[in-house]
KOLVO-835182 format. One line per 8 residues: number of its first residue (from 1); their letters; for each residue x negated, y, z of C-alpha. Coordinates in steps of 0.02 Angstrom, whole numbers, plus 50000, padded with zeros to 5 digits. Layout:
BEGIN
NUM> a> X Y Z; ...;
REM end
This chain:
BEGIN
1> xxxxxxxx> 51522 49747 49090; 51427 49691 48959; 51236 49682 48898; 51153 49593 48735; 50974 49527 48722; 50897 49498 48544; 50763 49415 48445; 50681 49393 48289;
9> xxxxxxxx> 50605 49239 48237; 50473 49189 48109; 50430 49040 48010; 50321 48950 48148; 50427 49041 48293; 50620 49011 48275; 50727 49161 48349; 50863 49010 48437;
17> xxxxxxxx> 50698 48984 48557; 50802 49122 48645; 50904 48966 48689; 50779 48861 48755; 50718 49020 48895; 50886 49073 48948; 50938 48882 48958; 51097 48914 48885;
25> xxxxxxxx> 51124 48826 48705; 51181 48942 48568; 51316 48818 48521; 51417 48852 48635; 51495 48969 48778; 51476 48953 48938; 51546 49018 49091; 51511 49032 49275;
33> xxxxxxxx> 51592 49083 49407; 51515 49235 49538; 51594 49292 49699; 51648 49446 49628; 51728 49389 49458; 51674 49276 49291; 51523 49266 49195; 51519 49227 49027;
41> xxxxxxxx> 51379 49171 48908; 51406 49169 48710; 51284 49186 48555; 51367 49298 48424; 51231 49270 48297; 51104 49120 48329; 50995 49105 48151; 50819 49039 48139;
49> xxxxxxxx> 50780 49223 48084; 50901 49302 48232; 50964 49253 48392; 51076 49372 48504; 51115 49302 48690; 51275 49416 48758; 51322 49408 48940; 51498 49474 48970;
57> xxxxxxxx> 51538 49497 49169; 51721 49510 49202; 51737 49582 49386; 51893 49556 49489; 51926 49718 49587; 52008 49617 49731; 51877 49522 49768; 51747 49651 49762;
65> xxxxxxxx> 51850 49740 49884; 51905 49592 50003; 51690 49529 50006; 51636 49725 50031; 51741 49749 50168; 51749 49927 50102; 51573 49961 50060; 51499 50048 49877;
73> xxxxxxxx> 51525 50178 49776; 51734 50203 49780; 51719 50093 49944; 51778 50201 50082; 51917 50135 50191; 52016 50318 50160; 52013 50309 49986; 52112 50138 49954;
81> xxxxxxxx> 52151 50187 49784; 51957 50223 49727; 51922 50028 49806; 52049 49974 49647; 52015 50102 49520; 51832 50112 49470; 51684 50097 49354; 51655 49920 49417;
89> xxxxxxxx> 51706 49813 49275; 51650 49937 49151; 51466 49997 49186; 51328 49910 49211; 51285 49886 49386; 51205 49773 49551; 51346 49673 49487; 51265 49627 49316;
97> xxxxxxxx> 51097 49647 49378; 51144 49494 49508; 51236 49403 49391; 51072 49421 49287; 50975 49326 49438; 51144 49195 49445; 51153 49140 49263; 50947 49170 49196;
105> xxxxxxxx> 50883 49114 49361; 50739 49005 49277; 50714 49124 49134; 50688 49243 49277; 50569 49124 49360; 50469 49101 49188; 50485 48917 49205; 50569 48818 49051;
113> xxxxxxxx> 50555 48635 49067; 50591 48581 48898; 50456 48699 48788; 50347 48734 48960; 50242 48855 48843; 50377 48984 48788; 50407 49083 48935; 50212 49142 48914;
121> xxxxxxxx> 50234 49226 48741; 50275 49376 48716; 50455 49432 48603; 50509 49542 48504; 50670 49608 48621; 50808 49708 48576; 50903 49756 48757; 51065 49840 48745;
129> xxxxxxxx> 51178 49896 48875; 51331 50009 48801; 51370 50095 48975; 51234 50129 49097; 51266 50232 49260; 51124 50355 49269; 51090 50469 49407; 50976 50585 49347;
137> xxxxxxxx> 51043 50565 49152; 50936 50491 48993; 50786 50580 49075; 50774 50474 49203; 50806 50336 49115; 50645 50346 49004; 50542 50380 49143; 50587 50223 49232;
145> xxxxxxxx> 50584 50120 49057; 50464 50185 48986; 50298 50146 49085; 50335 49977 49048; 50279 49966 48878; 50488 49994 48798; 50558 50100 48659; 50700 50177 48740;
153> xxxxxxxx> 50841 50255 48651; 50956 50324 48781; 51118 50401 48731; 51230 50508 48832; 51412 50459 48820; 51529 50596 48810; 51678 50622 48954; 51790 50619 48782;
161> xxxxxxxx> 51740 50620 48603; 51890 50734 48570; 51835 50867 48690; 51643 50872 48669; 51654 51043 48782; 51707 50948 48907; 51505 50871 48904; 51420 50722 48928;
169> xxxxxxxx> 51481 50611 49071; 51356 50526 49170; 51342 50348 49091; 51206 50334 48945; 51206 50201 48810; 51043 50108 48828; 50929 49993 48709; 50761 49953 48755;
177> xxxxxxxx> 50641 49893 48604; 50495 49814 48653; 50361 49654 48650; 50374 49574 48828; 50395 49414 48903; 50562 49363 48913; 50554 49358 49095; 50458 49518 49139;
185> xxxxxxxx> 50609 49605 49027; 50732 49512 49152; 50654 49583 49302; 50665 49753 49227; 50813 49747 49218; 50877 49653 49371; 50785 49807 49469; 50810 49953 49391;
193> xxxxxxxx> 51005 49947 49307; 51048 49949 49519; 50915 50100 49535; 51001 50185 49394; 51166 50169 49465; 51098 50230 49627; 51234 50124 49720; 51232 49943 49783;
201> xxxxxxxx> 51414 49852 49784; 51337 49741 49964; 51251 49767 50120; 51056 49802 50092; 50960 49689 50224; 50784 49653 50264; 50771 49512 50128; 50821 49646 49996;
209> xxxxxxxx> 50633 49703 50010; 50580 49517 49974; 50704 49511 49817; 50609 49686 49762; 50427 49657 49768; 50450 49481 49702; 50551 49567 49548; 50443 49699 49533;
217> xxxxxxxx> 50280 49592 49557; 50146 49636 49423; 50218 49820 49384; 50311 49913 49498; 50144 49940 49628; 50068 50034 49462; 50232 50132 49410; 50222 50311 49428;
225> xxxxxxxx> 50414 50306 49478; 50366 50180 49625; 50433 50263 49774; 50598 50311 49687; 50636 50153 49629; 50602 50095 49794; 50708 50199 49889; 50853 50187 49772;
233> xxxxxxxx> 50846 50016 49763; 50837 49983 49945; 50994 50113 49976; 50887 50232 50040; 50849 50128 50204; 50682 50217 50262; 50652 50072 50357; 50642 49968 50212;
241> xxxxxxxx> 50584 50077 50101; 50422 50129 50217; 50385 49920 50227; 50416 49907 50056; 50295 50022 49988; 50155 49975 50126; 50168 49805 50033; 50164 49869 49875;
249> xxxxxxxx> 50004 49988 49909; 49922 49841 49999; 49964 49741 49836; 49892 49874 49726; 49728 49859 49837; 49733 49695 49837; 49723 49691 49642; 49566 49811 49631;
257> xxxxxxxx> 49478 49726 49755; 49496 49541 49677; 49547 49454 49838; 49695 49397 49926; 49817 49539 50013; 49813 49414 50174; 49623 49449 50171; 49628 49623 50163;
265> xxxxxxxx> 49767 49637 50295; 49663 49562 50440; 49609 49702 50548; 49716 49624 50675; 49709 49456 50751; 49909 49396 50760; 49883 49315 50962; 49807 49512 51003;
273> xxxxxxxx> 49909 49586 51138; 49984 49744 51079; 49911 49866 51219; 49733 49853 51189; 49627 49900 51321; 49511 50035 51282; 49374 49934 51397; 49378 49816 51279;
281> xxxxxxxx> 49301 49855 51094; 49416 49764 50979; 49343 49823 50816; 49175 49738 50877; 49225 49587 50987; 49102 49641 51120; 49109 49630 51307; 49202 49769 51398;
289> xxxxxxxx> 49029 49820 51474; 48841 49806 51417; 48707 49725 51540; 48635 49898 51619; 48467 49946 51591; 48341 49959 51702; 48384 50136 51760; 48562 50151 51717;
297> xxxxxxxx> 48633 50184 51876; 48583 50172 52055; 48532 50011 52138; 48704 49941 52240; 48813 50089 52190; 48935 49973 52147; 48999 50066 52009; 49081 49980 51836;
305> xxxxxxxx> 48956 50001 51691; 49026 50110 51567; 49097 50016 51433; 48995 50010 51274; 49170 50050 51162; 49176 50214 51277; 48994 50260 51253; 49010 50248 51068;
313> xxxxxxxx> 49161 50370 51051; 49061 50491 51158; 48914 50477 51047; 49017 50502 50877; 49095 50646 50973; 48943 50742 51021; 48861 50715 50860; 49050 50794 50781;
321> xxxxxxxx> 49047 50927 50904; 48837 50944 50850; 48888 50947 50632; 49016 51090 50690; 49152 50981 50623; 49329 51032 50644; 49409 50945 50503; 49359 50766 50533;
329> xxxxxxxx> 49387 50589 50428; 49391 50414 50510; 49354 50303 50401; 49410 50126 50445; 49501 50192 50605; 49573 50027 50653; 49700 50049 50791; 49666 50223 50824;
337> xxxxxxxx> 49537 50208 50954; 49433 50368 50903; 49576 50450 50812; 49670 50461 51004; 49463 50532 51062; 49488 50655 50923; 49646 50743 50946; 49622 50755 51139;
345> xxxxxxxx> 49481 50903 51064; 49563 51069 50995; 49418 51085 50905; 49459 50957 50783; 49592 51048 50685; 49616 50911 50547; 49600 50718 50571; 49631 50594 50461;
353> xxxxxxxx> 49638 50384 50495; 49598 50291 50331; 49610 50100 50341; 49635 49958 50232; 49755 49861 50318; 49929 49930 50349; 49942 49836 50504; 49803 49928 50585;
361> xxxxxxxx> 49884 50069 50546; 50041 50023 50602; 49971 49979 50783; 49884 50128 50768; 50053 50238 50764; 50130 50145 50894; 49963 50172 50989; 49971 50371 50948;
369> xxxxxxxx> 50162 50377 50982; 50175 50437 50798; 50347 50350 50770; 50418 50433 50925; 50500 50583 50888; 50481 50730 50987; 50517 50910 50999; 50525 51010 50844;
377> xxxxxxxx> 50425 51179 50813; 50415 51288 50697; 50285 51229 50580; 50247 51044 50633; 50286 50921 50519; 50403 50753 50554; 50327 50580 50540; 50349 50519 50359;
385> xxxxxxxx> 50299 50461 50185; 50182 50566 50075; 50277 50567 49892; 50093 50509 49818; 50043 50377 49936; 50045 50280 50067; 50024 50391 50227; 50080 50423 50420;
393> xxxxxxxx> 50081 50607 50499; 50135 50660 50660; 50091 50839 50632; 49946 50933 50527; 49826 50887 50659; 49854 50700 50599; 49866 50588 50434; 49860 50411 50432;
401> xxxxxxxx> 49818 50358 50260; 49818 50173 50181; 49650 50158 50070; 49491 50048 50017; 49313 50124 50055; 49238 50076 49910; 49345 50147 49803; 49333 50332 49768;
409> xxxxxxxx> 49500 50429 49844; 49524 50633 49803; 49604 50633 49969; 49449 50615 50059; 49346 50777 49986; 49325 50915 50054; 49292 50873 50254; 49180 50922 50394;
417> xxxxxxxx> 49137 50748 50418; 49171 50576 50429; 49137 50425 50510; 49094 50249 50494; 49109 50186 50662; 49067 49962 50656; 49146 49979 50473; 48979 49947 50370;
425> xxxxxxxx> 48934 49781 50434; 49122 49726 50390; 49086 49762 50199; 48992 49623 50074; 48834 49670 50037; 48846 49675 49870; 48998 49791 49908; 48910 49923 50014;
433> xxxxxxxx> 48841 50031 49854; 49031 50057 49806; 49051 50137 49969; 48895 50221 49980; 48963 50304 49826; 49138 50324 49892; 49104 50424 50025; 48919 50494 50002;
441> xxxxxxxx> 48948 50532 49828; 49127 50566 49784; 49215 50629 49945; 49047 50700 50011; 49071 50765 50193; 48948 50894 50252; 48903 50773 50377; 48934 50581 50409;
449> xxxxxxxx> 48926 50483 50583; 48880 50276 50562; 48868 50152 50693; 48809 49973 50687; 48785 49843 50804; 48594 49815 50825; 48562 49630 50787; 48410 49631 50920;
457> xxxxxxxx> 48496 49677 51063; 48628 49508 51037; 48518 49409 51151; 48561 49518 51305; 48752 49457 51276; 48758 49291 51388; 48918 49242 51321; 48843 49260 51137;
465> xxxxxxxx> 48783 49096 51063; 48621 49089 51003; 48613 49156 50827; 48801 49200 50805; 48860 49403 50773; 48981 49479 50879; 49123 49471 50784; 49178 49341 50673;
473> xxxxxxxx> 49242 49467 50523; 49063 49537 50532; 48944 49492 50352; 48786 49564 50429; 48707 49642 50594; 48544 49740 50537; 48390 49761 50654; 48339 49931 50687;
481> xxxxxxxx> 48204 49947 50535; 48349 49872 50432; 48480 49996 50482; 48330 50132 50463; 48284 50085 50291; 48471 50086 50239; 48505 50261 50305; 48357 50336 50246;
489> xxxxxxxx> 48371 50273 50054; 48559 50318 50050; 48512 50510 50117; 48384 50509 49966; 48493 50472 49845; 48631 50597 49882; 48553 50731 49961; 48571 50716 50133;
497> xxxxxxxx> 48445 50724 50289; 48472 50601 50426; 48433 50571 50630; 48428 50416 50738; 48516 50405 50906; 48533 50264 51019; 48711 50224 51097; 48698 50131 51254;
505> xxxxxxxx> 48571 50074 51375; 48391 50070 51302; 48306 49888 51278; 48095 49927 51296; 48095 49791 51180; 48261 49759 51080; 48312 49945 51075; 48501 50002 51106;
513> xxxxxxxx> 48666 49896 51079; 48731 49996 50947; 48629 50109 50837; 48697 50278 50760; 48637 50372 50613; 48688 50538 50590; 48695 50611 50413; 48707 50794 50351;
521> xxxxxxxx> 48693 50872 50190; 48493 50920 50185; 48530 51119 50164; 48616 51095 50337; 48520 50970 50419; 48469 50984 50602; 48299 50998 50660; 48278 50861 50776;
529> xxxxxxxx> 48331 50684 50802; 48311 50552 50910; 48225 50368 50876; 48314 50217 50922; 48178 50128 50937; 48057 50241 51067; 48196 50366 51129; 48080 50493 51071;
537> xxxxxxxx> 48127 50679 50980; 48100 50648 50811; 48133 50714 50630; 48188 50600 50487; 48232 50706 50316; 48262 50649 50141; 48072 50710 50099; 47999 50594 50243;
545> xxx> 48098 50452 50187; 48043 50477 50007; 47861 50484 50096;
REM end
């Protein structure tokens, strides 16, 4: 098993700085021992104009039998010859690729303590590998190298030269030509010569996913081959391969957003108790129930006030069931409150969850028993992995997708509606015209629900300090004309009409708890609406806002 890495040099640049990242002096040869056989490291050319690092594994078949107890390619326990008499020593494999992370463990790590500078520039590489395992042939092979920025020449290697109709056999000769860091090139290869081989010669555990996305950190969450190499790589473990990729996606948003993936992953507080109760509103923070208004309910009757997290589901609902939706988006769904509302309806045909943190989503599934496999019928889908993203389904009534409202997503046109239940007030404010134009202006729903605490009403919560919101995640809580003024110029500017409705008791003074707008495309738009602030029937259009 054997693979080469060279480098030119120049005047200012000596090619022996090969030396210096791989840590190994070009003087000499070096070897170390692995638990499946001997590494070797040797320089057959080292020249101030060219430098070629060799590694030469030498695997003992014994010992990769006795340590894999039988498991790999060849592995079975009723083949005992096939455990003896394999491509092992010969093609390139997990066996070089760890030997790769054994013997160039700092060049791996970028880190070089004697020239602290090198592993930052970028080299003029020459990569070759004279037998590469390749499931799926040279094809494959420059659709997983190539993305990366490498020339790759990939060679089938005939069965036997002396019978060429016979045909190719399945191993490719491989050299990669490129300008990358010396470590980045390492990391390409310690993932993908495994994914090429499509077999691993050990056990694939939990901590494999760690090994991946810290490998394939700064590329793979962008390569268009993402969820293959994933799933090869991992041994085709859908549990791993499903947490893999939700890392990787919430990576990727992570990136576009400019922040921390910690940050964006906090929809759920880690001391919640897994069965929410649906009294209590855990998107908000707020009290199971509202103080009741002056006429909400009967003197002594005794009975519980209606919690404000129920009265705001059946206020997104009617307003749904008002637009005539049936295929219905929820943006920021959270654990799955409203999406559980949703499907209890026939009417809604098609509902999809969108939320930026995977562990929302996660707790949503559990929540909506999406993991739990049931009966199959003809026609209904089983829960699983979209090829293109990130995404739950437990039949075609229901998608859970991973996604960032302010960035625009194809997968969201086309709908009935959507909603934006306690999401806006969540967002920067300098952040909100990217999702104004992600959903009002890209996906474009014929109609769109928002709710929003109303700031006034927070000194009718006794357990609410004096000038704090109700939830510690939140960046603003709008007053009524606030909220108003919002709605009204967003419905302007993309063609939409919108209506007021209050969502819990009515204040005479502070208004409602929570205040709903309802939006629909101003061809379509209703007649009437209601006020938050007086309760009275009233019509708000586009034209009336622009008067």
């Amino acid at each position: 098993m054997f693979l080469t890495i060279t480098t030119t040099g120049t005047a200012e640049r000596p090619a022996t700085d090969l030396g210096f990242l791989l840590h190994k002096h070009p003087d000499k040869a070096q070897r170390f021992s692995t638990s499946y056989g001997t590494a070797h490291v040797l320089y057959p050319e080292a020249t101030a104009e060219r430098c070629t690092a060799a590694l030469l594994l030498e695997v003992d078949p014994v010992a990769l039998v006795r340590r894999g107890r039988g498991k790999g390619r060849g592995g079975a326990p009723d083949s005992a010859l096939a455990q003896y008499v394999n491509d092992r020593p010969y093609a390139a494999s997990s066996l070089l690729a760890v030997a790769l992370s054994a013997v160039f463990s700092s060049a791996l790590r970028g880190q070089c303590k004697a020239r602290p500078e090198l592993p930052e520039r970028a080299l003029p590489l020459r990569i070759e590998v004279p037998a590469l395992p390749a499931r799926g042939g040279a094809a494959l092979v420059e659709r997983l190298f190539a993305p990366l920025g490498w020339a790759v020449t990939a060679e089938p290697v005939a069965l036997d030269e002396e019978f060429p109709r016979w045909g190719d056999s399945r191993y490719v000769r491989l050299v990669l030509e490129g300008e990358p860091r010396l470590a980045d090139a390492l990391r390409h290869l310690y993932v993908l010569l495994p994914v090429l081989d499509d077999a691993k010669h050990y056990w694939v555990a939990p901590d494999e996913v760690d090994k991946l996305l810290r490998s394939g950190e700064g590329w793979l969450e962008r390569h268009p081959e993402q969820r293959l190499i994933t799933n090869r790589y991992l041994a085709r473990r859908w549990s791993l391969t499903r947490s893999a990729l939700e890392r990787l996606e919430l990576a990727r948003l992570a990136e576009a957003d400019d922040t921390e993936a910690e940050e964006i992953d906090n929809a759920i507080d880690d001391a919640l108790d897994s069965a929410i109760d649906d009294a209590v509103d855990s998107a908000t923070g707020e009290p199971a129930a509202e103080p009741p208004a002056e006429d909400d309910g009967e003197e002594g009757s005794g009975q519980r006030p209606v919690p404000l997290a129920v009265r705001r589901r059946e206020a997104i609902l009617d307003a749904l069931r008002g637009a005539g939706a049936a295929r219905v988006l929820d943006l920021g769904c959270g654990q799955g409150q409203l999406l559980g509302a949703l499907l209890k309806e026939a009417r809604f045909t098609e509902i999809v969850g969108v939320d930026v943190s995977m562990r929302a989503l996660n707790e949503a599934a559990r929540r909506l028993r999406l993991d739990r496999p049931g009966p199959e019928r003809p026609g209904q889908d089983r829960p699983g992995l979209d090829t293109g993203s990130v995404e739950r389904q437990s039949s075609a009534r229901l998608r859970l997708i991973q996604g960032a409202l302010t960035y625009t997503d194809s997968r969201l046109a086309g709908y009935d509606a959507a909603v934006l239940s306690e999401v806006i007030e969540h967002v920067d404010p300098p952040r909100l015209p990217a999702l104004e134009h992600a959903v009002f202006g890209a996906a474009r729903p014929k109609a769109v629900v928002v709710t929003t605490p109303n700031v006034e009403y927070n000194v009718r919560w006794e357990t609410l300090p004096a000038g704090r919101m109700r939830h510690g995640d939140h960046r603003f809580e709008w007053t009524r004309e606030e909220f108003r003024a919002w709605a009204e110029q967003v419905a302007e500017r993309h063609g939409y009409a919108v209506e007021f409705r209050p969502v819990g008791p009515q204040d005479p003074e502070l208004g409602p708890p929570t205040q709903l707008a309802l939006f629909r495309m101003a061809a379509e738009g209703g007649d009437h609406g209601t006020d938050s602030r007086s309760g009275d029937r009233t019509a708000t259009t586009t034209k009336e806002a622009a008067a």
